[in-house]
KOLFI-119885 format. One line per 4 residues: their letters; for each residue y, x, z of C-alpha. Coordinates in Angstrom, 2 decimals. Layout:
N
A = Y:X:Z  ...
//
This chain:
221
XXXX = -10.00:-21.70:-7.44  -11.39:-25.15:-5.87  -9.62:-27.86:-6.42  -8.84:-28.17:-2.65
XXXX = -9.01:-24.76:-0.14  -10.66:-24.88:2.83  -9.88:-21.72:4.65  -6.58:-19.69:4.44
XXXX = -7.04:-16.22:5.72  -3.74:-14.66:6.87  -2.93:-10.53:6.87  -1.70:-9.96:10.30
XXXX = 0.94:-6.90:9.92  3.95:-8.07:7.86  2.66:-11.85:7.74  1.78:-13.08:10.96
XXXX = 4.33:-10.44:12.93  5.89:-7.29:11.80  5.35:-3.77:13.58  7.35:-1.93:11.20
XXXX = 9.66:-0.45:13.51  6.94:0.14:15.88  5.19:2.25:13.86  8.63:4.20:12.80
XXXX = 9.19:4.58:16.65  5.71:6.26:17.46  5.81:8.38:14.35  9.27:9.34:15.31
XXXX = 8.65:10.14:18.64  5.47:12.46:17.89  7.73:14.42:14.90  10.47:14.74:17.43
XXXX = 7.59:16.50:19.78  6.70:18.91:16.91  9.78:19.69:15.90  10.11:17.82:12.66
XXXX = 12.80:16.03:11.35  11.65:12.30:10.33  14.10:9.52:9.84  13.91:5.73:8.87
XXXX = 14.44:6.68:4.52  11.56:8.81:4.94  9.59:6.18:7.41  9.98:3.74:3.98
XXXX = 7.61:6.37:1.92  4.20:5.20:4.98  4.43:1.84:3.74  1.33:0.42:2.63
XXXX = -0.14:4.00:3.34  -2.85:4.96:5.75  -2.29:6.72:9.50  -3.42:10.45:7.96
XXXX = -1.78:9.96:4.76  1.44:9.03:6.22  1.04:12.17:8.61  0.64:14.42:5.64
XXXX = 4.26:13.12:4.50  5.77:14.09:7.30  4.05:17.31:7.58  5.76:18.03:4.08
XXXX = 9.24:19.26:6.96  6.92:20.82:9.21  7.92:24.48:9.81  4.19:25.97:9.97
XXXX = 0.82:24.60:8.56  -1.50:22.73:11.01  -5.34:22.86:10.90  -7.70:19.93:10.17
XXXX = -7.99:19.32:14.08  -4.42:19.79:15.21  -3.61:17.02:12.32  -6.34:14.68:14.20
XXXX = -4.54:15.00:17.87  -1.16:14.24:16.20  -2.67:11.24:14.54  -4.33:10.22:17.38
XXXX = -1.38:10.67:19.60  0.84:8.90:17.27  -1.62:5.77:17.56  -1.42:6.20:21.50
XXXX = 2.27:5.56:21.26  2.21:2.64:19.10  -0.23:0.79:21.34  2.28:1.77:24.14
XXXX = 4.87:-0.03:21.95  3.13:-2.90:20.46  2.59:-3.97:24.32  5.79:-5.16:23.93
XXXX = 5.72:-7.54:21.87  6.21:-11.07:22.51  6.02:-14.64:21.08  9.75:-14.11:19.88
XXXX = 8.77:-11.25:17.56  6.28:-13.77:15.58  7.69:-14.04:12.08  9.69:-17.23:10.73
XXXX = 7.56:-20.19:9.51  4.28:-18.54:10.24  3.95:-20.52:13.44  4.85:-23.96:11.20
XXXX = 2.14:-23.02:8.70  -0.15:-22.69:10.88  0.40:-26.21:12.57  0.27:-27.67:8.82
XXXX = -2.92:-26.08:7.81  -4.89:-26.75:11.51  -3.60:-30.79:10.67  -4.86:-30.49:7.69
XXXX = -8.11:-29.35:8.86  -7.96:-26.07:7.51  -9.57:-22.90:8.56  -7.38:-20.24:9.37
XXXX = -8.68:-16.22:10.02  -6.88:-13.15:10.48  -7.74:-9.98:7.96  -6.16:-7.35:9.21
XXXX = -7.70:-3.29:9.25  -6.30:-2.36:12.21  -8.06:-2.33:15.53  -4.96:-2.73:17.34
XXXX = -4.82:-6.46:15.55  -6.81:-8.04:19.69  -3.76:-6.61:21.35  -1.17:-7.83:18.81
XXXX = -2.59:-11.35:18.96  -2.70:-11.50:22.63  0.73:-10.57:23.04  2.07:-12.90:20.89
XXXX = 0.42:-15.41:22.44  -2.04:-15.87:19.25  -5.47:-15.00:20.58  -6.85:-18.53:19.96
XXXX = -5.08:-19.69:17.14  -7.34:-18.54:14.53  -10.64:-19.80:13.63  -11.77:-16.48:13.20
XXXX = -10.18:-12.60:13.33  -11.91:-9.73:10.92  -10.59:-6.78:12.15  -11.44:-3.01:12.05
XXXX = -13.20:-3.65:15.33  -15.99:-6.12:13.90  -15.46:-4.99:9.73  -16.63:-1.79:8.65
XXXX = -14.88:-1.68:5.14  -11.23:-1.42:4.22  -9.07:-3.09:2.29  -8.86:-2.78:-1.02
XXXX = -12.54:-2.99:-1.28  -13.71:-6.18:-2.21  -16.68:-5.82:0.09  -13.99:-6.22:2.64
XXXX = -13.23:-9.62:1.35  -16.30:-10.97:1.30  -17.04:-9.69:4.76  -14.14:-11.80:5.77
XXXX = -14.85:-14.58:4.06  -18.29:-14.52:5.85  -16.74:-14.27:9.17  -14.79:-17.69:8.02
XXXX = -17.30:-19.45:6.24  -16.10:-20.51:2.92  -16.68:-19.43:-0.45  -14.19:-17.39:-2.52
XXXX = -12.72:-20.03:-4.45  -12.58:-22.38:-1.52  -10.01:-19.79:0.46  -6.75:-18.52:0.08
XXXX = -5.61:-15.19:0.83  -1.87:-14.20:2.37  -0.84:-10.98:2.35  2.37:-8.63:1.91
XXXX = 0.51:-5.77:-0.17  0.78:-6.24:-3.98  -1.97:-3.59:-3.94  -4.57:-3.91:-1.50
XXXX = -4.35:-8.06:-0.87  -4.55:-8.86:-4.39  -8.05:-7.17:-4.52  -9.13:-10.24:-2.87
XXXX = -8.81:-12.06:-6.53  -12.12:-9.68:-6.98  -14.13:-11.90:-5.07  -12.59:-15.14:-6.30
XXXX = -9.85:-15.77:-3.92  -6.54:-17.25:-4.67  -3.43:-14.89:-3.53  -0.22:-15.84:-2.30
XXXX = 2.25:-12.47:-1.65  4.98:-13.03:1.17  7.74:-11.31:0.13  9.95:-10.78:3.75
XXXX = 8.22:-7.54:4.01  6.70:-7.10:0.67  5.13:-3.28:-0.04  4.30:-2.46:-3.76
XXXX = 3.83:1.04:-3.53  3.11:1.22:-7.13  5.78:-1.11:-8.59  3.03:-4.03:-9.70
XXXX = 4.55:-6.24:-11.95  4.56:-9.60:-9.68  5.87:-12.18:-11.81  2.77:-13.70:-12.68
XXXX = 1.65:-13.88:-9.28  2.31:-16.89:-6.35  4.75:-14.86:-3.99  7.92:-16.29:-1.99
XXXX = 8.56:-17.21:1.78  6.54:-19.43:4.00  8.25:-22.33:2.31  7.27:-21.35:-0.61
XXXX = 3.44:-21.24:0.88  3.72:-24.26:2.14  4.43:-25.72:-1.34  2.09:-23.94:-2.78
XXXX = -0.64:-25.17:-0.19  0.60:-28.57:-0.87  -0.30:-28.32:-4.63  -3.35:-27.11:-3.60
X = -4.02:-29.72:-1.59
//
């Protein structure tokens, strides 16, 4: 890691703002249309888990199989209702400190980016009033690998300019952020909506809240 960073590149879902209960409401509201029971305990198992893996778990209650195209409608329907829902989000719904992090950093003269999968992440910024905060946004609109592939990583750090060991990454996924160490980056895990799907061992890791990043970025400074 350099000795000072000059780009921070910030996850979006579960750093920035957190759709949780967004996504729990679309997936709800398609099981409910099938016929399949789905509640919040079994919601907690799609963490950190992708749109047609998470399906598959909640096919597990499903009363009859479903063919590879029937699965693709659901997902795709599913999707349609959280874009319905995310249009509702708002300033207010942006998570605490992130907006005071990202005033310290821009003084600072710090790049910041979004690195976020999802090519629902235009839509999210706009409506919480972020679309120009960031110096740039790497989504799955303009990135054509996925996190945890390192290639990911460095595509991102492209679209910021800066080298690996001039950047840090922030994310909440003790599996697919800290992939970005691949590539040279520095890691910092938020833990307000931390997912460790496979029960990583964090202690030797920077993780806390955003005042705990801020310090951090201080002694980085």
């Amino acid at each position: 890691m350099s000795d000072r960073i000059l780009g921070v590149i910030f996850d979006l879902d579960g750093v920035i703002v957190s759709t949780d209960n967004c996504h729990y409401l679309a997936w709800k509201r398609m099981a409910d249309e099938e016929g399949i029971y789905f509640d919040r305990k079994i919601n907690e198992r799609l963490r950190g888990v992708s749109r047609m893996e998470s399906l598959e778990i909640i096919l597990e209650r499903a009363q009859r199989p479903y063919t590879g195209d029937e699965k693709q409608a659901m997902a795709a329907r599913k999707n349609a209702y959280y874009v319905e829902l995310i249009g509702s989000l708002t300033r207010a719904d942006i998570l605490p400190g992130a907006l005071d992090t990202l005033s310290l950093l821009k003084e600072r003269g710090v790049k910041v980016a979004i690195g976020s999968s999802s090519k629902n992440t235009p839509i999210i910024l706009r409506q919480i009033g972020l679309e120009n905060a960031f110096d740039a946004v790497a989504d799955g609109n303009a990135i054509t690998h996925s996190k945890p592939d390192p290639a990911y990583y460095e595509d991102v750090l492209r679209a910021l300019d800066v080298r690996g060991e001039e950047c840090l990454m922030v994310g909440n996924d003790a599996t697919e952020d800290m992939a970005a160490r691949e590539v040279g980056m520095d890691v910092f895990l938020l833990t307000d909506c931390l997912i460790n799907a496979k029960n990583r061992d964090l202690n030797a890791y920077p993780r806390g809240d955003f005042a705990a990043l801020n310090a951090y970025i201080d002694a980085l400074q």
